[in-house]
C-alpha positions in Angstrom: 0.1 24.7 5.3 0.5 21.0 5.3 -1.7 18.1 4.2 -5.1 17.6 6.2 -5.4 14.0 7.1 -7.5 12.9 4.3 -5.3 14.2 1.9 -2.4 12.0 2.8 -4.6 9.1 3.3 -5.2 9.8 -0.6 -1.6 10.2 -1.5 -0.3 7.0 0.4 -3.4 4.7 -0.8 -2.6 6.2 -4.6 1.2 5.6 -3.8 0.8 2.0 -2.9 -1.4 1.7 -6.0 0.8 2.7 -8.4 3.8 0.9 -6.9 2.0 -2.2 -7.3 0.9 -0.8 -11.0 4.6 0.0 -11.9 6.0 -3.5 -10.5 3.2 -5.0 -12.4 1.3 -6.9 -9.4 -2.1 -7.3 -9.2 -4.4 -7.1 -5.9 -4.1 -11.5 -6.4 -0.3 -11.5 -6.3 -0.3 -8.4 -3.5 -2.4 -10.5 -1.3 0.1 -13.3 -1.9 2.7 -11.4 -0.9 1.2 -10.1 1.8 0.6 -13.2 3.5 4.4 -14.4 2.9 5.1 -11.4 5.8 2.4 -12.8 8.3 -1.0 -10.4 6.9 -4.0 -12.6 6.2 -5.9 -10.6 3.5 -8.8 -11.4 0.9 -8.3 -9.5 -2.5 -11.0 -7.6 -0.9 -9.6 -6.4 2.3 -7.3 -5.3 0.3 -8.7 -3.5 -2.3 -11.0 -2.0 0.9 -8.0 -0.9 2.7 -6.1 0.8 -0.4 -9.5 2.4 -1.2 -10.1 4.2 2.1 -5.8 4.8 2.3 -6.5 4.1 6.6 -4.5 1.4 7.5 -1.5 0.5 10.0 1.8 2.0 9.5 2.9 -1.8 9.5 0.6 -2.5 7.3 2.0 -0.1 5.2 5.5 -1.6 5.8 4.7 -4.9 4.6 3.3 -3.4 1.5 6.3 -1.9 0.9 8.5 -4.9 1.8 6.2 -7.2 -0.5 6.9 -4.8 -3.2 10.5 -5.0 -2.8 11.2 -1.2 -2.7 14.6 0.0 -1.8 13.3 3.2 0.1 10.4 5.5 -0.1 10.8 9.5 -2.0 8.7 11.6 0.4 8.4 13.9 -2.8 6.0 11.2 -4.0 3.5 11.4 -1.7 
């Protein structure tokens, strides 16, 4: 059986966290970033969102993008 919907809220909230942990930038920078691809977030809008792992898939995206990743391992989540 697959993942409920709570549990990959969970993994892709944790995977965004540690990406930003492993390419050392903090919820400051990540709103910084952020706002460089047209989101207007507060260090705690963000920290909200990642908390509760619900959030667009282009949110998501522009995480992703800000981070600068080359692709995403589906293993990983």
């Amino acid at each position: 059986m697959g993942k409920s919907e709570d549990e990959w809220r969970d993994a892709v909230a944790k995977y965004v966290k540690a990406k930003m942990k492993e390419a050392g930038v903090t919820y400051v920078e990540m709103v910084r970033r952020l706002e460089q691809h047209g989101f207007s977030e507060s260090e705690r809008s963000l920290t909200m969102k990642l908390k509760r792992g619900a959030f667009a898939a282009t949110f998501l995206m522009a995480c992703l993008v800000s981070l600068e990743l080359e692709g995403v391992r589906l293993e990983e989540l």
